[in-house]
N, C-alpha and C positions, 0 to 999 in steps of 0.2 A: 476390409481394405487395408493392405501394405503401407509402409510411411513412405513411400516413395509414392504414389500413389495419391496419398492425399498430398504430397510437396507439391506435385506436376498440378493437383487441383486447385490448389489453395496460388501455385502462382500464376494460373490462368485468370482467375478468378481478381486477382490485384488490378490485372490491366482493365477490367470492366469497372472495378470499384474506382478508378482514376478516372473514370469517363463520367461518371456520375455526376449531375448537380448536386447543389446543397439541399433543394428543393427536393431530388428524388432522396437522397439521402434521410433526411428529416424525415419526409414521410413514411422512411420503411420501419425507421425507428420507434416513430409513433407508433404504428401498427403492429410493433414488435412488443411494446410495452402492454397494448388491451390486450395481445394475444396471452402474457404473461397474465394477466387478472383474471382471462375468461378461462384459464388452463389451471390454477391453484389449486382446484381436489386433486387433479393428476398430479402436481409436483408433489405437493406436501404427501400422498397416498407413498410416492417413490422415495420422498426424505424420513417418512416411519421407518423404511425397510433399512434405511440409514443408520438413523438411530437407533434401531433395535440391534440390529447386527454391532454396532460399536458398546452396547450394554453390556453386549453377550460377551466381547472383546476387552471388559474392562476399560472401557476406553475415560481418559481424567475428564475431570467436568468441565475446565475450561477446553477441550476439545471437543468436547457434546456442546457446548455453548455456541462453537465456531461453526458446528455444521446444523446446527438448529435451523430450519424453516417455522415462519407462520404464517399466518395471512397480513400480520404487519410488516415482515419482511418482504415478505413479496410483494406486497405494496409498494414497499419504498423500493425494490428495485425496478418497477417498472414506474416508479417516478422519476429513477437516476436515469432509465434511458429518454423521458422525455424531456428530463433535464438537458442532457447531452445534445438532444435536439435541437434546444432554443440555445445554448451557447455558439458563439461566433466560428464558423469553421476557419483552421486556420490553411487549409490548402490553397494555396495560390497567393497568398499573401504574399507583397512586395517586401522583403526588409530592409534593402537599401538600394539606391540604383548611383550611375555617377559613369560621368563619360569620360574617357581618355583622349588626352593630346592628338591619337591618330584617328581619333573619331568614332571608337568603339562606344556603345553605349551596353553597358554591361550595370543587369539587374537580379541582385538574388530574391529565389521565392522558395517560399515552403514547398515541400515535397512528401506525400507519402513515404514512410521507412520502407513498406513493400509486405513483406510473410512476415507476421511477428509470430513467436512461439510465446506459450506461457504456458511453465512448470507449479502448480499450484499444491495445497493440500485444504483439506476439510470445509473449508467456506464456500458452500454451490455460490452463495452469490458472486462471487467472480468470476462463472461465467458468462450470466450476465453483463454486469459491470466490463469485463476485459470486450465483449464484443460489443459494445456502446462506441466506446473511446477511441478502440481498432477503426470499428466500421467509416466514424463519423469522420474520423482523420486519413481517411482511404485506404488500409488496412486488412489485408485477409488475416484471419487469425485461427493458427492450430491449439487446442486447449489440450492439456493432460492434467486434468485432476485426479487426487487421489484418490485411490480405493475403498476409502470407508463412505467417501460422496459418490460413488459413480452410478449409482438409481437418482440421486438427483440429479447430476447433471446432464445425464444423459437426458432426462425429463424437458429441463431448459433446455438444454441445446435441441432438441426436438422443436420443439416450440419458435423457438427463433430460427432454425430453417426454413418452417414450413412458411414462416410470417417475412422471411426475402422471398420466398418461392411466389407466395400471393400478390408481392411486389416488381414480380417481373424481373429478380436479380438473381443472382449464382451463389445456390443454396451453402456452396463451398466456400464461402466466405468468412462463414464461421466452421470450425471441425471440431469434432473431439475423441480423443483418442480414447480408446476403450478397452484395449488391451492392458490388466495390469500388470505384468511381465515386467519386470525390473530389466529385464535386455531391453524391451521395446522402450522404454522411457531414455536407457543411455544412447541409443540407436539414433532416438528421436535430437538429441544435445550434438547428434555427428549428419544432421543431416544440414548441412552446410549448401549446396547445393540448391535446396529451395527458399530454405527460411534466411532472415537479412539478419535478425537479433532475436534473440531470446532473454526473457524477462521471469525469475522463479521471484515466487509467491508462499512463504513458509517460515517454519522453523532454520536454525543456524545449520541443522543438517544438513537441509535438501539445498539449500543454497550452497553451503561449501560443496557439496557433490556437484552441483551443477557447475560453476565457477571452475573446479579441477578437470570437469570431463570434455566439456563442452569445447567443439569446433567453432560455434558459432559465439558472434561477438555479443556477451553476457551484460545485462544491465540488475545490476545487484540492487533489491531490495531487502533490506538487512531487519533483524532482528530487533526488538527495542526495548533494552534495560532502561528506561527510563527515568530520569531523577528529576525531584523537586529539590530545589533548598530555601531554607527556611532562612533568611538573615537575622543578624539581630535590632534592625530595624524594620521587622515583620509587624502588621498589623496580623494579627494571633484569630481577631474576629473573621477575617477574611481568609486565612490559613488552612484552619481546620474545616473548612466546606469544600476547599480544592483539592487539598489532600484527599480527602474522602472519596470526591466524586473521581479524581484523576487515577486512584487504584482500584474503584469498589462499581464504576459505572456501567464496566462491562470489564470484565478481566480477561479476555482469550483474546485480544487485540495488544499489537505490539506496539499502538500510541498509551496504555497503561501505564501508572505511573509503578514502578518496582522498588526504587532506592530511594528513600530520604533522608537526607544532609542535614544536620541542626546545627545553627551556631551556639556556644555553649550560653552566650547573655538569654539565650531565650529557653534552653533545655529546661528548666523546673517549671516554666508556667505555663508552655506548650505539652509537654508530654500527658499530664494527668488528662487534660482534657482530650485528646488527641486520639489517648486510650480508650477511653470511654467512648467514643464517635466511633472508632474501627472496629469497637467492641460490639456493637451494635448490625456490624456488618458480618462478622466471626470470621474476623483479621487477625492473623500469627502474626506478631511483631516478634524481628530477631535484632539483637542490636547488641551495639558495644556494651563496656562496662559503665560508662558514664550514663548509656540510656539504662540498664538495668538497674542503677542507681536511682533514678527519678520514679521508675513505677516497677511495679511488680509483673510478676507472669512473663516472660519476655524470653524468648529463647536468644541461647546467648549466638552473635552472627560470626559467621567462619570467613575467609577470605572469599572462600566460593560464594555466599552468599550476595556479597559487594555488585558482584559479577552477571546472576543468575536473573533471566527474564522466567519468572514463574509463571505465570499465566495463570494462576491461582490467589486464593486469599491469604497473600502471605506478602508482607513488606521489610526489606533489609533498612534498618537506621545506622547512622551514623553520624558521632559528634565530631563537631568540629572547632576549632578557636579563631579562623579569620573565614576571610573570602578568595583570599589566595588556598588560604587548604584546600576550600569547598572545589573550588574549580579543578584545582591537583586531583582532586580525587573521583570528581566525574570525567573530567578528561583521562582517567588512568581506565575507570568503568566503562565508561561510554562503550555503547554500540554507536554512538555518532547518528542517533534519529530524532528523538525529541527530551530538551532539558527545559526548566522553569524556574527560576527565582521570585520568590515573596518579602519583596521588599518597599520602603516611601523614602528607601534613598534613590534618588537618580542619579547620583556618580555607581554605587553599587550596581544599580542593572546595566549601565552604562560596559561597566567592564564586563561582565558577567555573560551579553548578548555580544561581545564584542572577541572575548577570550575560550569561550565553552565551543569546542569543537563538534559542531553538529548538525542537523540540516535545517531542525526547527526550533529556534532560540525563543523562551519568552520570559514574560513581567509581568506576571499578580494573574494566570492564567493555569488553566486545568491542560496538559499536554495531552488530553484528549481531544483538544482540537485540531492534533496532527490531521487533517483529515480531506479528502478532495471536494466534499460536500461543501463542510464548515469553510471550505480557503473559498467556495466559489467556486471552482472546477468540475463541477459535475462528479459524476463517479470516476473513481482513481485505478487506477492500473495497481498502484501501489508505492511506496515510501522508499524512493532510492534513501542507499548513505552513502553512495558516492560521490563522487566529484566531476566523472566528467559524463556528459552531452547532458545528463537530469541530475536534479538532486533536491529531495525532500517531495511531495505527494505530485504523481507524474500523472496530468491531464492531458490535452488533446494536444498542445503546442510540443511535450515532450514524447509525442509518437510519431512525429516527423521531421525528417532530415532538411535539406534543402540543397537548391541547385543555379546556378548561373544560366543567365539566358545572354548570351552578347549576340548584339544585332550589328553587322555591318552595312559597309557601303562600294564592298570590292577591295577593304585592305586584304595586304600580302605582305609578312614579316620579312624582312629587309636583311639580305645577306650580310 
């Protein structure tokens, strides 16, 4: 099938998904979710063929880690769609109403956005997940996942058609595009005409490509060099378990922690131990000369380091002497998704969540809770770092626009 083709489907398909109760919706979802558990040897049978072929390709461990299926993953994504079920739809929802002097009474409500696109790479489960959130918030959604996932997802999205189809709804509600042609995927960023937004899911590349090509209006989910900092009113006991977990819990996710800030009052009674814990996990530390000073083994860090989301066992340090440097120099790194301070001062987190430019600010926390699960959203679309219509982990409230309903009584605007 043409992308023109699927466009003309996917927006016929909207007007149905509008008409929808919560009630039908919920139930296609459920039933989308057992069909997901009762289908597992099939998908996982399609994600070997996956990961076999990304072997054969050399492909880095933290992206064999992002396209990994199991039967616990699959679990949990067919708990995210039932999740998404029992959360509150927000379609129809009043957000303010308020009548005028000539007697308009004029009320906005939420609205479906309409054909959402999403450009993804390696994670099948965001096919899932993206057609949760689409669906639940009225939604047709066309998928383009990458190449080295396309026997999974082609598996899932199987799966979740047939499971509207058994629901009585238009199987084109969710799509996925299968072509992997590099024209068809820029094709797909100019097909203006059907789709309302498009939403990429990936690395700094596939987004800047998408952001530079794309006809259609782009909502950036960015990349996540993420930092901790250490104050020098760090509780040390509490430090070195969040450090650990926030780089080492899962590393091919871009709420990972990448960069750690030390303030200099804490660098010699933090780092030994620090070492030792990462070491544990077989964590490269690269760092300044003040960190090479406190422990051994430590690759020395380059400016690109500072900068670089590895998605691997590898953490960039750096010392610092206030809390003003610390912030200068993640607001200088920042991809602007998730920062964290370890501190028991509260004027210090104070300025710290107030001055660090970013979507998700914290205090005495692992920045793996960037997360749509962990906030209570259900499954996420994904972690804008923008600022406008979303920003930071986008759930169902950030997949629709909304609209004015004014009800009159026979006014006429007045020459």
């Amino acid at each position: 099938m043409d992308l023109r083709e699927m466009g003309k489907r996917a927006a016929a398909a909207k007007y149905q998904l509008q008409g929808l109760t919560t009630e039908e919706k919920n139930r296609a979802l459920e039933h989308a979710a057992e069909a997901l558990t009762e289908h597992t040897r099939e998908i996982l049978t399609a994600n070997a063929r996956d990961l076999d072929r990304g072997r054969e390709n050399g492909m880095h461990q933290g992206l064999l880690d992002r396209l990994k299926l199991d039967q616990v993953r699959i679990a949990a994504m067919a708990q995210g769609l039932k999740q998404v079920a029992a959360l509150p739809d927000p379609v129809g929802e009043c957000l303010e109403n308020f009548d005028r002097p000539n007697g308009l009474h004029i009320e906005k409500h939420r609205v479906p956005l309409g054909v959402i696109g999403i450009i993804y790479e390696s994670r099948p489960n965001v096919t899932a997940d993206a057609f949760a959130l689409c669906f639940k918030a009225g939604n047709a959604v066309i998928l383009k996942g990458g190449s080295d996932a396309l026997a999974s997802n082609m598996a899932i999205a199987h799966v979740l058609q047939q499971a509207l189809t058994d629901c009585g709804i238009d199987r084109d509600a969710v799509q996925l595009i299968t072509d992997t042609n590099r024209a068809v995927t820029t094709a797909f960023m100019r097909l203006k005409e059907y789709v309302d937004v498009l939403i990429p899911r990936g690395g700094a590349g596939l987004i800047r490509t998408v952001v530079e090509n794309s006809t259609i209006p782009v909502i950036e989910t960015g990349t996540g060099n993420c930092h901790i900092y250490v104050d020098r009113d760090a509780d040390l006991d509490m430090a070195v378990p969040i450090i650990v977990n926030a780089k080492t819990q899962r590393i091919g996710v871009c709420n990972a922690c990448e960069s750690l800030v030390i303030h200099e009052a804490v660098r010699e009674a933090l780092l030994p131990r620090l070492q030792k814990a990462l070491e544990e996990k077989q964590v490269e530390i690269r760092g300044d000369e003040r960190v090479r000073a406190a422990i051994s083994g430590v690759v020395p860090a380059t400016e690109e380091d500072y900068g670089k989301e590895y998605l691997d066992y590898i953490i960039s340090m750096k010392t610092v002497d206030s809390l003003e440097e610390a912030i200068d120099h993640i607001n200088r790194y920042s991809t602007h998704h998730s920062e964290s301070i370890i501190t028991a001062n509260p004027k210090a987190a104070e300025a710290f969540l107030s001055r660090v430019d970013a979507a998700c600010v914290y205090v005495n926390a692992s920045t793996r809770f960037t997360d749509g699960f962990e906030f209570g959203f259900g499954a996420e679309i994904g972690i804008s770092t923008q600022k406008l219509h979303a920003r930071g982990p986008m759930g169902l409230r950030e997949l629709t626009s909304y609209k004015y309903r004014v009800t009159g009584s026979g006014q006429v605007r007045p020459d």
